[in-house]
TORMARGU-361958 format. One record per residue: residue in one letter; x, y, z of N, C-alpha, C in turn. Coordinates in steps of 0.05 Angstrom, whole numbers, plus 5000, padded with zeros to 4 digits. Layout:
residues N
+------+------+------+------+-------+-------+-------+------+------+------+
: type : n_xx : n_yy : n_zz : ca_xx : ca_yy : ca_zz : c_xx : c_yy : c_zz :
+------+------+------+------+-------+-------+-------+------+------+------+
:    A :    X :    Y :    Z :     X :     Y :     Z :    X :    Y :    Z :
...
+------+------+------+------+-------+-------+-------+------+------+------+
//
This chain:
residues 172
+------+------+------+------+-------+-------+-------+------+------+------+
: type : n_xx : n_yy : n_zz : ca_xx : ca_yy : ca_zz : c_xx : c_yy : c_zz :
+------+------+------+------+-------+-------+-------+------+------+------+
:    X : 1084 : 5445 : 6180 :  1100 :  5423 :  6190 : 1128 : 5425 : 6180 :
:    X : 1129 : 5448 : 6160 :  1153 :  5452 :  6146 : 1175 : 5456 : 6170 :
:    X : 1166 : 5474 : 6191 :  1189 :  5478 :  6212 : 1203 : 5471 : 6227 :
:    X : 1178 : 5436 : 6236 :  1196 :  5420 :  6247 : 1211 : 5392 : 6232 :
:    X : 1238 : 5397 : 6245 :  1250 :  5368 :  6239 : 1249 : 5343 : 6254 :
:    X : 1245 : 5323 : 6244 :  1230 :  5297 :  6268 : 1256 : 5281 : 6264 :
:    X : 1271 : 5271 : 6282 :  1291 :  5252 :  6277 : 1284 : 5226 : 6281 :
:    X : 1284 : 5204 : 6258 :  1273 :  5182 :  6263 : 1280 : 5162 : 6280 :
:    X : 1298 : 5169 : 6288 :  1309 :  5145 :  6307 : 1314 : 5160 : 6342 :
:    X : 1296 : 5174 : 6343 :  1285 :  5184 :  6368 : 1255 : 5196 : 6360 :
:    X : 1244 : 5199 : 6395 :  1219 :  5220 :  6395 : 1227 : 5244 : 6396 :
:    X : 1249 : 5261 : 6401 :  1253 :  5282 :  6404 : 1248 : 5300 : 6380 :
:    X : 1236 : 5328 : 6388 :  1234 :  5340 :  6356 : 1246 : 5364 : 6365 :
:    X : 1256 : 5383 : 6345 :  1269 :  5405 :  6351 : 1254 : 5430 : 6326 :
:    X : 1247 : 5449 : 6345 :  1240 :  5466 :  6335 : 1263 : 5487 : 6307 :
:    X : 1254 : 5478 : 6281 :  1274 :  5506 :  6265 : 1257 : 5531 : 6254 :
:    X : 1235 : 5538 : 6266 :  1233 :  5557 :  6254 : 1240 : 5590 : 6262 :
:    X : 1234 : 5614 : 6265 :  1249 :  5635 :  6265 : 1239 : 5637 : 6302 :
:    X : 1257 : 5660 : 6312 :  1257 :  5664 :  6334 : 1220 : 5678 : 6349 :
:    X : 1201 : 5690 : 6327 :  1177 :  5697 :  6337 : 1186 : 5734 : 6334 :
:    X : 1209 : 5740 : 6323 :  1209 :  5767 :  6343 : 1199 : 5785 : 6311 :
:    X : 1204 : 5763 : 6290 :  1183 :  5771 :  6259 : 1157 : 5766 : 6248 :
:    X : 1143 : 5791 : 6258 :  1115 :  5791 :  6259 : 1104 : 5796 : 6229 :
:    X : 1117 : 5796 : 6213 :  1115 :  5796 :  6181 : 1114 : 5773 : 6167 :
:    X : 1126 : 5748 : 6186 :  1124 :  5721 :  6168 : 1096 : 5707 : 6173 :
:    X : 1093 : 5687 : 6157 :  1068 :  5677 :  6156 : 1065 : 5655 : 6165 :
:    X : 1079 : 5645 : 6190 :  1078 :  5631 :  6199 : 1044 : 5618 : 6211 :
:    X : 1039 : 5595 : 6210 :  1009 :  5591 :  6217 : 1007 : 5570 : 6245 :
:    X : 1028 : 5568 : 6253 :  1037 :  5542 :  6272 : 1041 : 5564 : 6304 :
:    X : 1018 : 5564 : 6315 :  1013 :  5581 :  6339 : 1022 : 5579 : 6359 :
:    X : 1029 : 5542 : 6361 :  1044 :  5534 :  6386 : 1067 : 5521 : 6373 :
:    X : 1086 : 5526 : 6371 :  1112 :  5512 :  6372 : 1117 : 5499 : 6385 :
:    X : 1132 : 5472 : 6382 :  1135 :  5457 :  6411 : 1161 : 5469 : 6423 :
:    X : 1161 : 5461 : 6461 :  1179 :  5474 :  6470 : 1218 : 5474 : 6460 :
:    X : 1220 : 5482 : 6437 :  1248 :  5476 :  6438 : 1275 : 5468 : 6453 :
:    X : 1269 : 5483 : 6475 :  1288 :  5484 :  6491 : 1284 : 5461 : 6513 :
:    X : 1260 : 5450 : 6521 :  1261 :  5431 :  6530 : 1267 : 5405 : 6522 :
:    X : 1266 : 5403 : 6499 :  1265 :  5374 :  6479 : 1290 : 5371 : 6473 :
:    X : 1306 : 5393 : 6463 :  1338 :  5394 :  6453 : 1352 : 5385 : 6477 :
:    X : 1344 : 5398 : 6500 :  1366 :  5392 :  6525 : 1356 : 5360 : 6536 :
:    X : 1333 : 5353 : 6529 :  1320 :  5332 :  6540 : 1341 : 5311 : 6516 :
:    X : 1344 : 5318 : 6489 :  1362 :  5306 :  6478 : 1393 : 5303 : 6491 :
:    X : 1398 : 5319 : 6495 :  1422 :  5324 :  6499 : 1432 : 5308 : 6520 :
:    X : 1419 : 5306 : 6540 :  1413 :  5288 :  6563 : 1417 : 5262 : 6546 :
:    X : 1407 : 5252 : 6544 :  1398 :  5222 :  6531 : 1431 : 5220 : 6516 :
:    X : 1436 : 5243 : 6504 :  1457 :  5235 :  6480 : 1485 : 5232 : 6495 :
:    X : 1491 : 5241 : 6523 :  1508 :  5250 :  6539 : 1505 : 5215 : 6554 :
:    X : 1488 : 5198 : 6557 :  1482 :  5179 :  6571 : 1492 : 5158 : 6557 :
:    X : 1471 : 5161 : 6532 :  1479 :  5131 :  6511 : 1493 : 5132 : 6490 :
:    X : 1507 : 5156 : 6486 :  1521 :  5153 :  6455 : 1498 : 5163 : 6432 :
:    X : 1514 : 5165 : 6417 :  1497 :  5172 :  6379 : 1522 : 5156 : 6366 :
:    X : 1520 : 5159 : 6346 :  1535 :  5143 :  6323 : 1568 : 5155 : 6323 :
:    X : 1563 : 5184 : 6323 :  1590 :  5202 :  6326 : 1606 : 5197 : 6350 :
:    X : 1580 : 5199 : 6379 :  1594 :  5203 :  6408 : 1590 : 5186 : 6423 :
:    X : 1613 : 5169 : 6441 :  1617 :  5145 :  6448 : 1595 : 5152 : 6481 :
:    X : 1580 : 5140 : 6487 :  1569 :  5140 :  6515 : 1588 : 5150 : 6542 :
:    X : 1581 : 5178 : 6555 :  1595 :  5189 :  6571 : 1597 : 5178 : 6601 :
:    X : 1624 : 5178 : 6611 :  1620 :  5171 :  6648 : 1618 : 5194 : 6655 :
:    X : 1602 : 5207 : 6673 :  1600 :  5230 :  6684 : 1608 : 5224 : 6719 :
:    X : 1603 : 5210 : 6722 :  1606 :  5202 :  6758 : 1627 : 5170 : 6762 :
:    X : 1632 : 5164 : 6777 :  1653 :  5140 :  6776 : 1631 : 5120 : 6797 :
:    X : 1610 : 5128 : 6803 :  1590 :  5110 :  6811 : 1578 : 5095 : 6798 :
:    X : 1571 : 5113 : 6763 :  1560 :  5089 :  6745 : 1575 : 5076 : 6728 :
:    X : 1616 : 5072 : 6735 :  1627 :  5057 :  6721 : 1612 : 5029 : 6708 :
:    X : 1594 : 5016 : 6720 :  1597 :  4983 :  6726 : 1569 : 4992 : 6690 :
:    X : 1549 : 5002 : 6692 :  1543 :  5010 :  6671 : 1540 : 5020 : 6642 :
:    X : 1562 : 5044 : 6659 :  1584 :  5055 :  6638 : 1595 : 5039 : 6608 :
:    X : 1609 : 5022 : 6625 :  1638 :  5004 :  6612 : 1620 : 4983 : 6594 :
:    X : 1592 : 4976 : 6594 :  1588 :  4953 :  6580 : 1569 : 4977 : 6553 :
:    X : 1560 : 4998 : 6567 :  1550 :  5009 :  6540 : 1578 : 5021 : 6524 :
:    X : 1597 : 5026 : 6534 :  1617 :  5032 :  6526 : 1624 : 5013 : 6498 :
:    X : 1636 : 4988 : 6515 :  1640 :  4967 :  6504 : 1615 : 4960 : 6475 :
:    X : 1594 : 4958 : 6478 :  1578 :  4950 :  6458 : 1571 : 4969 : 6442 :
:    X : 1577 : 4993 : 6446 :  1582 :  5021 :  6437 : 1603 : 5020 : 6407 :
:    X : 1624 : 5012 : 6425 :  1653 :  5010 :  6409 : 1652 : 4992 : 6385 :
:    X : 1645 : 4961 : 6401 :  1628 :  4935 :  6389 : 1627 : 4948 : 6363 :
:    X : 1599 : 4966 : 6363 :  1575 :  4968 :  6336 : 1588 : 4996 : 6311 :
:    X : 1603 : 5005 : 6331 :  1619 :  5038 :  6313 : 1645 : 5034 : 6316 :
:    X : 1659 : 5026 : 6317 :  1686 :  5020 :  6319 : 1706 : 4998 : 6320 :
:    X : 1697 : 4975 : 6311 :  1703 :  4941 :  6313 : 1723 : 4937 : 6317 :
:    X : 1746 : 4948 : 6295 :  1775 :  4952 :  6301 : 1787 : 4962 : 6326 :
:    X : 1779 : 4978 : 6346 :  1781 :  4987 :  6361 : 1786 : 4977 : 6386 :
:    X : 1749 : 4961 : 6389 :  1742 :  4948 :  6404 : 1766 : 4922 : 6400 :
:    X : 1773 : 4918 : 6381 :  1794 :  4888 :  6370 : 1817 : 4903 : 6404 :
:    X : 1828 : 4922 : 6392 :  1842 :  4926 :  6403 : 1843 : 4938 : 6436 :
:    X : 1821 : 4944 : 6442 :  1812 :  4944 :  6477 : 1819 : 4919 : 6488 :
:    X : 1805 : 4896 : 6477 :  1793 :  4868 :  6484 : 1829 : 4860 : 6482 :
:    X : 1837 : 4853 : 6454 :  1864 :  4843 :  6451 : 1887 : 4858 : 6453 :
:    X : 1893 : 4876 : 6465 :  1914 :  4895 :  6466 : 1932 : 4906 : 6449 :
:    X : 1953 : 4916 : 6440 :  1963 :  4929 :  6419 : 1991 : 4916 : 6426 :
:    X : 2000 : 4894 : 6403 :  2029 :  4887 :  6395 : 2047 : 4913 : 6387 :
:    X : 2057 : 4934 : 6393 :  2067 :  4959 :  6376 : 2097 : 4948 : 6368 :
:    X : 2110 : 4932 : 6390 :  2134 :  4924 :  6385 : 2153 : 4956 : 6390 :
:    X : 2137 : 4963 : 6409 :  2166 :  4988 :  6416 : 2162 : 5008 : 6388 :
:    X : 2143 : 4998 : 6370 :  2152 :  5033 :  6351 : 2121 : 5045 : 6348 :
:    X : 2143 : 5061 : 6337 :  2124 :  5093 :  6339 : 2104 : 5092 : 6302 :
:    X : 2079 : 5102 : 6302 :  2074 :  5117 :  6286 : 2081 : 5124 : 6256 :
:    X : 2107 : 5135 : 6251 :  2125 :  5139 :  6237 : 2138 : 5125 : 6224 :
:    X : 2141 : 5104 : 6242 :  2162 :  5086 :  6224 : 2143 : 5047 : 6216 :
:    X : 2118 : 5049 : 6221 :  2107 :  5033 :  6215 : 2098 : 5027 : 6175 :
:    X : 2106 : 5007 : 6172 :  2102 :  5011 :  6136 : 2082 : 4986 : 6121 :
:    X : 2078 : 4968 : 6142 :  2050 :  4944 :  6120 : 2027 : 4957 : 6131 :
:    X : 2008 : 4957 : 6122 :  1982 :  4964 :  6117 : 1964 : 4947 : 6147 :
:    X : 1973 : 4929 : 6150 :  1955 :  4918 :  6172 : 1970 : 4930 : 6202 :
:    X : 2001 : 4931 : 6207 :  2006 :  4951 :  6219 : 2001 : 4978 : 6226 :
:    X : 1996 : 4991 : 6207 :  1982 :  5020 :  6203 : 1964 : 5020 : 6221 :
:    X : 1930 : 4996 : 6207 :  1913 :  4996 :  6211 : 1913 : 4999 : 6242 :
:    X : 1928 : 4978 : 6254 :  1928 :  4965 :  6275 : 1932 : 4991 : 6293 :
:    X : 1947 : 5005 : 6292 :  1952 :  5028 :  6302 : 1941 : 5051 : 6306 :
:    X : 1919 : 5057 : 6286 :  1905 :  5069 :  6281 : 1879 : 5067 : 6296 :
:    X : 1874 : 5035 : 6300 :  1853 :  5030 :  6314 : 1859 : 5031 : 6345 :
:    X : 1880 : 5030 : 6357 :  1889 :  5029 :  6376 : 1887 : 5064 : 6390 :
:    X : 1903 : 5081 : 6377 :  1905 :  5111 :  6373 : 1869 : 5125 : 6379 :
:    X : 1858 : 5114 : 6358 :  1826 :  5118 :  6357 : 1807 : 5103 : 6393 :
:    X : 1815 : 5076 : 6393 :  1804 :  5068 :  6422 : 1819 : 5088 : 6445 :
:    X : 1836 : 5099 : 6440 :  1855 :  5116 :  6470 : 1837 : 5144 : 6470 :
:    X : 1836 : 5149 : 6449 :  1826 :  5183 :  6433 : 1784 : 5172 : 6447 :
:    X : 1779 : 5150 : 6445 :  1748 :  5151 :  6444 : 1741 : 5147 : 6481 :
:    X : 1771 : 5131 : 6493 :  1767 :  5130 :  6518 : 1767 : 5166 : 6538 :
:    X : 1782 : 5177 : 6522 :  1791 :  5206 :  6535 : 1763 : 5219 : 6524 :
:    X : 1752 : 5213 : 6509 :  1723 :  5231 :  6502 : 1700 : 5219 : 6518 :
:    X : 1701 : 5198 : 6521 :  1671 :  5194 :  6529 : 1674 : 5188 : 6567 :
:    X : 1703 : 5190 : 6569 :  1710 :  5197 :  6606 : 1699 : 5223 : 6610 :
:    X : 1689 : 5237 : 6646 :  1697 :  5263 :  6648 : 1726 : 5265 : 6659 :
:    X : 1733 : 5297 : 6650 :  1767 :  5291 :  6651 : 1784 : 5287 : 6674 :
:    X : 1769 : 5292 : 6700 :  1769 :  5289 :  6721 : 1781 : 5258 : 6733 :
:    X : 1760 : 5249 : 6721 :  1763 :  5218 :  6733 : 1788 : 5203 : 6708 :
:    X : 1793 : 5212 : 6692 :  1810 :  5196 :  6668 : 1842 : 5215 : 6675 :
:    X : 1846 : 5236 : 6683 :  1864 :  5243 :  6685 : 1884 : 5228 : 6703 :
:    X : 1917 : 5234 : 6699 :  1929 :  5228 :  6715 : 1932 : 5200 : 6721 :
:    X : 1924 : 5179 : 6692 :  1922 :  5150 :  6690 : 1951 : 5151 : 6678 :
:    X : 1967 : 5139 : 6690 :  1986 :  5132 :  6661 : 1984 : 5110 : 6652 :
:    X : 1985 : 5100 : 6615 :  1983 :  5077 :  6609 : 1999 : 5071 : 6585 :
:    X : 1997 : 5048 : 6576 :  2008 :  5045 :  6539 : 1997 : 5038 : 6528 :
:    X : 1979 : 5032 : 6528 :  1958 :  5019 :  6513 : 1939 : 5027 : 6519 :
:    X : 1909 : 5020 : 6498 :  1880 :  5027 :  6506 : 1867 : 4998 : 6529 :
:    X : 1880 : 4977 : 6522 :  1869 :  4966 :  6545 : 1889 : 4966 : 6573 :
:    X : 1908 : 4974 : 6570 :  1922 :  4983 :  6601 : 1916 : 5006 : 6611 :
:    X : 1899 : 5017 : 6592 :  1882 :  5047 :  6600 : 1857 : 5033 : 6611 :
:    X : 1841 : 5017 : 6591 :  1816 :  5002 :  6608 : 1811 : 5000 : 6627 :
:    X : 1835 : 4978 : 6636 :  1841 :  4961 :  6670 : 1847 : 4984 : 6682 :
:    X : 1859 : 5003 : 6673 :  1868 :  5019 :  6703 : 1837 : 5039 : 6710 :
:    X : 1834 : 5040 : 6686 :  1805 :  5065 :  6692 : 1782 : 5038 : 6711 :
:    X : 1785 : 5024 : 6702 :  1762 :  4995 :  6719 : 1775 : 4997 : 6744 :
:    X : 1794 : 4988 : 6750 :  1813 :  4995 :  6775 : 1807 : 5014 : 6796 :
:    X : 1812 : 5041 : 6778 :  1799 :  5062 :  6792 : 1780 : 5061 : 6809 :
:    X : 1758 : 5070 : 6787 :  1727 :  5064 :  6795 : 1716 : 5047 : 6803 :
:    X : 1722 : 5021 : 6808 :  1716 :  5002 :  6815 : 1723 : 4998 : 6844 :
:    X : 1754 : 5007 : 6849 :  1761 :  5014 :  6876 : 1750 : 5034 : 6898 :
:    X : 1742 : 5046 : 6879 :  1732 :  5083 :  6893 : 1702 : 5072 : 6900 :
:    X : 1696 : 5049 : 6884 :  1663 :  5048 :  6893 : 1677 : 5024 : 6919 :
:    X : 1684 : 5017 : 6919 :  1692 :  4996 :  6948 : 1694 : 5015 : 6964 :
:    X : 1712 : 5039 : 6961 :  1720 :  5055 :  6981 : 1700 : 5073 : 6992 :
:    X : 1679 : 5085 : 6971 :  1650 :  5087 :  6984 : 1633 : 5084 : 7001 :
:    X : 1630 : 5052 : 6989 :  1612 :  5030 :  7006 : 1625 : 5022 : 7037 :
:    X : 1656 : 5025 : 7029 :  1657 :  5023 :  7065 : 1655 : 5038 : 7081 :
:    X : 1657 : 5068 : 7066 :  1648 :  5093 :  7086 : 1622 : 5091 : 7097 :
:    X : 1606 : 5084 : 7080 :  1584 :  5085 :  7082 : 1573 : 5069 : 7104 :
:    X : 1593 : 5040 : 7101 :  1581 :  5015 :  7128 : 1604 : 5031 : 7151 :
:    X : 1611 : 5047 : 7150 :  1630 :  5052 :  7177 : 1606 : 5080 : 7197 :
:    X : 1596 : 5088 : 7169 :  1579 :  5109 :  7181 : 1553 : 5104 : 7202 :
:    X : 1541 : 5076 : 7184 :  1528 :  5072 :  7193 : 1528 : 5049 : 7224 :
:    X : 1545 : 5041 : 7225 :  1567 :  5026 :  7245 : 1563 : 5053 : 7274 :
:    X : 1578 : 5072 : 7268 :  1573 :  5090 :  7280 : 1549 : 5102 : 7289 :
:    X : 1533 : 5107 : 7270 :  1507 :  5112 :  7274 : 1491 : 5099 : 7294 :
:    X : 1499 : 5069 : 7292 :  1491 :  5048 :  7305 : 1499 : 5063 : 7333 :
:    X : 1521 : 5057 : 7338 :  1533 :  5068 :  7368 : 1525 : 5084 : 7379 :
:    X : 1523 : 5103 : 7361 :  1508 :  5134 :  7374 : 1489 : 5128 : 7385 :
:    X : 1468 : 5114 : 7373 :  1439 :  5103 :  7383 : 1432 : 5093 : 7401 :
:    X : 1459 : 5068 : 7415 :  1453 :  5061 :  7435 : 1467 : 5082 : 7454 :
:    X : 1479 : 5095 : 7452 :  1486 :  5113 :  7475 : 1461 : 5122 : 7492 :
:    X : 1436 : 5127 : 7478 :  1416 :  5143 :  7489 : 1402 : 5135 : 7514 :
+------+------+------+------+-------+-------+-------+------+------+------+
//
């Protein structure tokens, strides 16, 4: 049991022991579990909801409406400062970085810097590109904007198709 590692805060287990291709070791564990299925089966999951390090990913702009609240309670529980600054926006007062000098300014900036940096990671780059913003919450609204519009713009393809479809039908 030495080979496998069990992570407690999932079922997933991952195989560490050697590749099989050393018929000299003394291994006594005949079936290994499938590694490669369980890791990617992780990977999946970790790509969905976040881990502690990686903020919950949008992969499609269909599951914004989902997305944005694991996001949000995401940020919430690993990033508080952050989230301060999504929710309440960033006072910068026009300066830069550089020339900021009390400690709660810093902070403030830092957490701001960090929410822009966690929004560009857990977007795909596709859908986040080509936003311009100044802030992490004028980055928010416009990414909600987006996706939020693009799913309207969907849904009416979709009722125009079927509108059509309709028509076709009675033609017959």
């Amino acid at each position: 049991m030495d080979n496998i590692f069990m992570n407690l805060f999932s079922d997933m287990y991952v195989f560490a022991g050697n590749s099989g291709d050393d018929t000299s070791s003394s291994n006594t564990n005949e079936n290994p579990p499938n590694s490669k299925k369980k890791l990617s089966d992780s990977l999946e999951v970790e790509s969905a909801f976040g881990t502690y390090n990686k903020p919950p990913k949008l992969m499609a702009i269909e599951e914004y409406s989902r997305w944005a609240k694991k996001f949000e309670d995401w940020l919430m529980a690993f990033a508080f400062p952050s989230w301060k600054s999504l929710k309440n926006g960033y006072n910068d007062g026009g300066k830069k970085g550089e020339t900021l000098s009390s400690t709660e300014e810093i902070e403030s900036f830092v957490a701001e810097q960090k929410c822009i940096a966690l929004l560009f990671q857990s977007v795909r780059e596709d859908i986040i590109s080509f936003i311009e913003y100044s802030s992490a919450k004028d980055l928010w609204e416009k990414l909600k904007t987006k996706c939020l519009a693009s799913t309207e713009i969907v849904k009416s393809k979709k009722k125009l198709l079927r509108e059509e479809f309709d028509l076709f039908g009675l033609d017959i």
